[in-house]
C-alpha positions as a Markdown table, in Angstrom:
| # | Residue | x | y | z |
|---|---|---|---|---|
| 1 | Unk | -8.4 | -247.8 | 81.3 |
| 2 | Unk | -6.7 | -247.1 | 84.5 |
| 3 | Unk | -7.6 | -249.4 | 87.4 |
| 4 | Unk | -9.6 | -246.8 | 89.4 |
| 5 | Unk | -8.2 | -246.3 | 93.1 |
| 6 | Unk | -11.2 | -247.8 | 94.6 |
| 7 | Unk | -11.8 | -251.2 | 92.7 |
| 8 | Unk | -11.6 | -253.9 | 95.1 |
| 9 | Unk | -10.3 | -257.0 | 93.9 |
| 10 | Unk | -12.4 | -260.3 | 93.5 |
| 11 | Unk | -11.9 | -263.8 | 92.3 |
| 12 | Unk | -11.8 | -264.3 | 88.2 |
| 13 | Unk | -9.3 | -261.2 | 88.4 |
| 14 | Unk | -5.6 | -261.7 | 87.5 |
| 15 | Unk | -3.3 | -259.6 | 89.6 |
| 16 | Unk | 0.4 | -259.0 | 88.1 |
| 17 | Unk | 3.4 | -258.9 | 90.7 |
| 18 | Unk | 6.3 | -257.5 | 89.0 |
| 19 | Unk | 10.2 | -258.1 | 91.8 |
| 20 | Unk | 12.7 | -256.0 | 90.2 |
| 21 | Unk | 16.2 | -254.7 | 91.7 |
| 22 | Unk | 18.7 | -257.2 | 93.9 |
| 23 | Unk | 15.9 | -259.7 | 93.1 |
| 24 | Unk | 14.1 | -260.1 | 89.8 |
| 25 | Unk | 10.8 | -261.7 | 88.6 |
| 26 | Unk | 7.0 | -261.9 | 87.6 |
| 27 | Unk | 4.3 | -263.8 | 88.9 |
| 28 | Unk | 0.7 | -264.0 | 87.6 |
| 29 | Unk | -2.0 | -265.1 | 89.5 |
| 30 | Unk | -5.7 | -265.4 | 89.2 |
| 31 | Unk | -7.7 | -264.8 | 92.4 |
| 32 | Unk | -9.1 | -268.3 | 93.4 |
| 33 | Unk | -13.2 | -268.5 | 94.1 |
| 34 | Unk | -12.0 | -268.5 | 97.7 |
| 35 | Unk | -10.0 | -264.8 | 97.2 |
| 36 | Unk | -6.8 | -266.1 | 97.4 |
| 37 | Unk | -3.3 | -266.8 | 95.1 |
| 38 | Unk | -1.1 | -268.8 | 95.8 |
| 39 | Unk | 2.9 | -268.1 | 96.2 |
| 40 | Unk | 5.4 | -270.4 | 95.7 |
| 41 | Unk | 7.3 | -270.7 | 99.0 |
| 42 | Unk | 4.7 | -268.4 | 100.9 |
| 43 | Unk | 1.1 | -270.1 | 100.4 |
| 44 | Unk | -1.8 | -268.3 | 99.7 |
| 45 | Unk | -2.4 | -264.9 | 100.1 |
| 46 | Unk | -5.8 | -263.9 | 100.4 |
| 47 | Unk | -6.7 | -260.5 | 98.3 |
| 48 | Unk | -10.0 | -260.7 | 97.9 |
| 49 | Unk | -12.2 | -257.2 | 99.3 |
| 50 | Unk | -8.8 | -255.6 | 99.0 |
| 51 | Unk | -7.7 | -252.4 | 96.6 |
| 52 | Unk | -4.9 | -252.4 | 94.4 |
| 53 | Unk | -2.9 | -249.9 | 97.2 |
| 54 | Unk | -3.7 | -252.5 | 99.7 |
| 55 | Unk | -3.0 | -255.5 | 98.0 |
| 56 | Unk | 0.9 | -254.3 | 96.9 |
| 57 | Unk | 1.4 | -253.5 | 100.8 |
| 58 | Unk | 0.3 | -257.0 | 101.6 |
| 59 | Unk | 2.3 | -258.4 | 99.1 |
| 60 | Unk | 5.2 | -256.5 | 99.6 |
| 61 | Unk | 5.6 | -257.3 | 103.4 |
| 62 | Unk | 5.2 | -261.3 | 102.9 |
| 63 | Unk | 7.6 | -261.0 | 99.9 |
| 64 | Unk | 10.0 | -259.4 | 102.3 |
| 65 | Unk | 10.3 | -263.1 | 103.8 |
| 66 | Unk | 11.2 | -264.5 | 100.5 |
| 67 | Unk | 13.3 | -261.8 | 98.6 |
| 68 | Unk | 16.2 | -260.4 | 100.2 |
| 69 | Unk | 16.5 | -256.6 | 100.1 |
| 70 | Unk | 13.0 | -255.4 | 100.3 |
| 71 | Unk | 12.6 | -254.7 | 103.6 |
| 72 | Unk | 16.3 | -252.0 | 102.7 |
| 73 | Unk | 14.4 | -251.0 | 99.3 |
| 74 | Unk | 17.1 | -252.9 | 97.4 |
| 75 | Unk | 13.9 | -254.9 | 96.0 |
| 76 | Unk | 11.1 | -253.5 | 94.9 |
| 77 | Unk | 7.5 | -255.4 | 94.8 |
| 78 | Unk | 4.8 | -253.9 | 92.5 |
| 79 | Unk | 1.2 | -255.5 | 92.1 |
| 80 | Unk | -0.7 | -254.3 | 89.2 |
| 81 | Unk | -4.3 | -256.0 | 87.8 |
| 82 | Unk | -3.8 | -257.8 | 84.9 |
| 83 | Unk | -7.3 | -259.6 | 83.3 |
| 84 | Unk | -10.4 | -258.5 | 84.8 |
| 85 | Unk | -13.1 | -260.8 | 85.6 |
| 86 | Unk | -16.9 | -259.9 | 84.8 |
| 87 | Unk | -19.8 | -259.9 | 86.9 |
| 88 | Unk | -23.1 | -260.9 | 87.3 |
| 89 | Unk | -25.9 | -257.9 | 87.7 |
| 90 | Unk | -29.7 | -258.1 | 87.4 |
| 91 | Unk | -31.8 | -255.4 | 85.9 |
| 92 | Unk | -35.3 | -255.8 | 86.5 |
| 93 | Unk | -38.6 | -253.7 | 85.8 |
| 94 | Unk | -39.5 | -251.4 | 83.3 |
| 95 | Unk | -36.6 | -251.6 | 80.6 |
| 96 | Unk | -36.5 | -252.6 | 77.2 |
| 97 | Unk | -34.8 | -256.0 | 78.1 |
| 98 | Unk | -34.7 | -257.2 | 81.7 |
| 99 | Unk | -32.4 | -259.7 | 82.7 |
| 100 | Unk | -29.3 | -260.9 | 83.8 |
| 101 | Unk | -26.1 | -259.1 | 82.5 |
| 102 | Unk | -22.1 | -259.7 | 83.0 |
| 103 | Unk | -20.6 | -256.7 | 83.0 |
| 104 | Unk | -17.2 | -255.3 | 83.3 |
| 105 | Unk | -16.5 | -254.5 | 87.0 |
| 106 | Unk | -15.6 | -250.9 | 86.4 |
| 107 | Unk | -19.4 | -250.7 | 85.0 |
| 108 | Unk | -21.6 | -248.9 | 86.9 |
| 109 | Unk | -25.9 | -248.1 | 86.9 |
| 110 | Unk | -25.8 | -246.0 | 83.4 |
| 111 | Unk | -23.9 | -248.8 | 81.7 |
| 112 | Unk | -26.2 | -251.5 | 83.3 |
| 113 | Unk | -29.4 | -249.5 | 81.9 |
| 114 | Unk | -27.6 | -248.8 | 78.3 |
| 115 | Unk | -27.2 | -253.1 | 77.6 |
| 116 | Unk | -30.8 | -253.2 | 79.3 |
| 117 | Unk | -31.9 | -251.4 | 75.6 |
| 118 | Unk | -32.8 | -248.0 | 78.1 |
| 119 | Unk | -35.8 | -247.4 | 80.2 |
| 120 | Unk | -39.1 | -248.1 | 78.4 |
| 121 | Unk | -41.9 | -245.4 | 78.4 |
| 122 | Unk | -43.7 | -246.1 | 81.3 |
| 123 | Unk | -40.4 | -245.8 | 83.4 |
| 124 | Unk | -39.2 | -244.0 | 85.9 |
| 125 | Unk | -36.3 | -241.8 | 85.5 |
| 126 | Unk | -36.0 | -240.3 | 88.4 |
| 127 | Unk | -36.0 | -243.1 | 90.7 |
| 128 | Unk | -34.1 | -246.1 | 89.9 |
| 129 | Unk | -33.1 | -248.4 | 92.8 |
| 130 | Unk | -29.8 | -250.3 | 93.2 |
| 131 | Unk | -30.3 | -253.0 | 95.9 |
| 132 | Unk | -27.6 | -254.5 | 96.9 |
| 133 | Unk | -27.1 | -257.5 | 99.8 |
| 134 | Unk | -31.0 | -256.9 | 99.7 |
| 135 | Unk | -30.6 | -252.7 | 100.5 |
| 136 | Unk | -31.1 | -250.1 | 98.8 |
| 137 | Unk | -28.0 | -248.3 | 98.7 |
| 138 | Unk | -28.7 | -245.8 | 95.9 |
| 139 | Unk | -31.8 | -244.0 | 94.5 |
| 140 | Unk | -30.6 | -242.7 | 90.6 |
| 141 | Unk | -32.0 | -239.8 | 89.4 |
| 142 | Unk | -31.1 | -239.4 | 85.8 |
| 143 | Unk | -32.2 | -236.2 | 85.2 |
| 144 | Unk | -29.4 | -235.0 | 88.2 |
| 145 | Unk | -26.7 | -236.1 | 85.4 |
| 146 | Unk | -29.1 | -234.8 | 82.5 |
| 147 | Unk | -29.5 | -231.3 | 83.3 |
| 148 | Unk | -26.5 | -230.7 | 85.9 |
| 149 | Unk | -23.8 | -233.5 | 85.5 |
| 150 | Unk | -24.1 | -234.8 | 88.8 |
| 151 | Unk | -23.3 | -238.7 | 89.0 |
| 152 | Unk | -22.8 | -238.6 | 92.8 |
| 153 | Unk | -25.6 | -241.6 | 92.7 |
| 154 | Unk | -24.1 | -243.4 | 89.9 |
| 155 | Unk | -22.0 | -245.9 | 91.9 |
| 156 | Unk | -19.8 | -248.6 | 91.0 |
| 157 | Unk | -21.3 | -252.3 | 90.5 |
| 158 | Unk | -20.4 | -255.1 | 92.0 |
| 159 | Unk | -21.2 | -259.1 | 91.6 |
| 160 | Unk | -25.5 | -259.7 | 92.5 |
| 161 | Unk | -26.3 | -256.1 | 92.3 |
| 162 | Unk | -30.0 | -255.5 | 91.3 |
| 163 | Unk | -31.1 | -252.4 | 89.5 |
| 164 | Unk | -35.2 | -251.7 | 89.6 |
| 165 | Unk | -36.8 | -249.5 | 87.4 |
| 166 | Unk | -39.9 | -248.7 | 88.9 |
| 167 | Unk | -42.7 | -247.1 | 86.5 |
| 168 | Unk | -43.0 | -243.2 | 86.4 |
| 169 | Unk | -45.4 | -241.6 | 89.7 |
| 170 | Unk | -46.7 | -238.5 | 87.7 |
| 171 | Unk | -45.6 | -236.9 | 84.5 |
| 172 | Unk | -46.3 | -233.0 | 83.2 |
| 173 | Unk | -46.6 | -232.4 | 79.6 |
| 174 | Unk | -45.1 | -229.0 | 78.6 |
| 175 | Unk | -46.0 | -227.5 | 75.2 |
| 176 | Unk | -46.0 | -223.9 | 73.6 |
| 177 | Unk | -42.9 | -221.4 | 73.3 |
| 178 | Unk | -40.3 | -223.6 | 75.2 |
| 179 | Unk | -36.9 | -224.9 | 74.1 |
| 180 | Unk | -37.8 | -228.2 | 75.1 |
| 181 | Unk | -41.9 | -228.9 | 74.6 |
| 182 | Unk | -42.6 | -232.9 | 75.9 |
| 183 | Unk | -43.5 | -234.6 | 78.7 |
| 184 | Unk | -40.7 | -234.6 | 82.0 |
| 185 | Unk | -41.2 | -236.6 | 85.0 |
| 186 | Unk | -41.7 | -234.8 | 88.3 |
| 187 | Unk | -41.2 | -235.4 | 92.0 |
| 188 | Unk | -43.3 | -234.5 | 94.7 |
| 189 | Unk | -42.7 | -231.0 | 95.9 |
| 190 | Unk | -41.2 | -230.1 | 92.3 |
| 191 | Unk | -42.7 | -227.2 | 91.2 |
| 192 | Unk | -44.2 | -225.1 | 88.1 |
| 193 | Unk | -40.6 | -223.3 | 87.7 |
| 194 | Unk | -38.8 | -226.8 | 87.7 |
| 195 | Unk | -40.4 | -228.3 | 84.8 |
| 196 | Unk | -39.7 | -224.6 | 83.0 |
| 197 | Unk | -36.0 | -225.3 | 83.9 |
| 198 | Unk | -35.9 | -228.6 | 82.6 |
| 199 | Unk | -37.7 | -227.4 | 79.2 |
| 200 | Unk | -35.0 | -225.2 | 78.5 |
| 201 | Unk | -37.0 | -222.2 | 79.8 |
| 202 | Unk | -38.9 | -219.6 | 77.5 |
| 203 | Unk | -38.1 | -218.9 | 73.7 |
| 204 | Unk | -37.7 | -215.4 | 72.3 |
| 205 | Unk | -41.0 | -215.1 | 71.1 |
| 206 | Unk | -42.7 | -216.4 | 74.0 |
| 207 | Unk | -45.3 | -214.5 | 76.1 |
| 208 | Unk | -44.4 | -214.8 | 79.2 |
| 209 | Unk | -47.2 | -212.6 | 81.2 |
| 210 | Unk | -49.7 | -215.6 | 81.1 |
| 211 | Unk | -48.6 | -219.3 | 81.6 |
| 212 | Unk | -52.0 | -221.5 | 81.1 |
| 213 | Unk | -52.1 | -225.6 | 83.4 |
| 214 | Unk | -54.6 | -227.4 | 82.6 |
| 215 | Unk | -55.0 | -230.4 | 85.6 |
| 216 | Unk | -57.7 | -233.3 | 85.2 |
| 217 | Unk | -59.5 | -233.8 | 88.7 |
| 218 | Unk | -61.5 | -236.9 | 88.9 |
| 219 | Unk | -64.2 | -235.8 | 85.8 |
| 220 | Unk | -63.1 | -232.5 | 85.5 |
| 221 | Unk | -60.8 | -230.1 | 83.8 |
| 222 | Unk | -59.2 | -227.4 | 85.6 |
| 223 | Unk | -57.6 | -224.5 | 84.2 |
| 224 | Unk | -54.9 | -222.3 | 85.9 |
| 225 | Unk | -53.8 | -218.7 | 84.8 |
């Protein structure tokens, strides 16, 4: 796929520099563990942290040194990624199979979860942790991508990122004349009409006059018209 504009380059990945016009040729270069490449008759150049936009700049205005006619636009410099490298995440709590995972570097939380075999059934779905440099920098709720496509908290991994699936805080069981009769998981404040949405809302044949919750306090059974 196309290197998306916001992938930062790391060590493991190959970067491809392509010299074409008064001056002609390739170089390919795998970022060192210390973020660098080296250049014959430059030295290193250190492009670790740095996106592909950023990178070419910095490449095109040392090669101006070396290659006449670049500073005029006589040369051009293009970098491109070549191999990617994989990184190291960690996927802990309630999945199928937690462990450690390489992953592409274009992966992010969903892709994590899917080679973790999924969330196991005493998981929560609605509030998945990514910790990262020991921070939480994003809560996942699946159910924002489920039922309204919204992967604004699905971020991009990167290398020691920890994903925590914490078990489920309360689930409602809805059954009867609904699209969707089973259990959802619900967040404080989350209303009687939210779970309905999530269900798919009322079939055609439902009656929809009287709505019946049962709720079990301590040794009791309460029922709600």
């Amino acid at each position: 796929i196309a290197t998306p504009k916001n992938y930062r380059l790391g060590p493991g990945d190959e970067v491809v520099i392509d010299i074409w016009g008064a001056s002609e040729d390739r170089i390919r270069q795998t970022i060192s563990p210390e973020g660098s490449i080296m250049i014959s008759q430059i030295g290193p150049v250190y492009l670790n942290g740095l996106t592909i936009a950023d990178a070419n700049e910095r490449v095109k205005d040392l090669f101006a040194q070396k290659y006449a006619g670049v500073e005029e636009e006589e040369t051009d410099v293009a970098l491109s990624l070549g191999q990617i490298r994989t990184i190291q995440v960690n996927v802990m709590g309630d999945v199928a199979i937690p462990g450690t995972y390489r992953l592409s570097p274009f992966s992010n939380v969903f892709h994590a979860l899917y080679r973790a075999g999924g969330i196991s059934n005493i998981g929560s779905m609605r509030n998945i942790q990514l910790v990262r440099d020991g921070r939480i920098i994003s809560d996942v709720d699946i159910y924002d991508f489920l039922f309204e496509g919204k992967e604004a908290d699905n971020v991009r991994l990167m290398e020691g990122d920890v994903i925590i699936v914490p078990p489920y805080n309360e689930l409602v069981l809805i059954q009867g004349n609904v699209k969707r009769p089973m259990y959802y998981e619900i967040k404080k404040g989350e209303t009687l009409g939210d779970v309905l949405k999530y269900s798919g809302g009322f079939t055609g044949d439902a009656y929809v006059d009287k709505v019946n919750v049962s709720r079990q306090e301590n040794n009791e059974n309460k029922l709600y018209n």
